[in-house]
Steps between C-alpha positions, in 0.01 A plus 500: 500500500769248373383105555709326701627140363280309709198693357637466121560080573119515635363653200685361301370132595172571591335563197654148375395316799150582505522390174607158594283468794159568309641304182441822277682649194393860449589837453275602816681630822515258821227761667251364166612151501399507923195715418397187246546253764322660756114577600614847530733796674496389820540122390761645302724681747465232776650243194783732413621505849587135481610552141721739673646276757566206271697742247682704749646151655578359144704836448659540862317871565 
């Protein structure tokens, strides 16, 4: 399955952004850096969904 641009731009930015948002330099993915942030999964996935928004209207998806 070949990734269209708009999902390349998304990953692309998102790993930096979550970055920026929690104020983190690290070599974890964005699903670790959340995971950190969080109480737990569910806490988690519920955050990443507005992670998701915010990103995806920085980057026009």
């Amino acid at each position: 399955m070949k990734l269209t641009k708009e999902d390349t731009d998304f990953y692309e930015n998102l790993q930096p952004w979550i970055q920026r948002h929690f104020d983190v330099r690290t070599s974890n993915s964005w699903a670790n850096i959340i995971l950190l942030f969080t109480r737990d999964d569910k806490d988690a996935l519920n955050g990443f969904s507005g992670y998701w928004m915010s990103v995806s209207s920085v980057i026009k998806v």
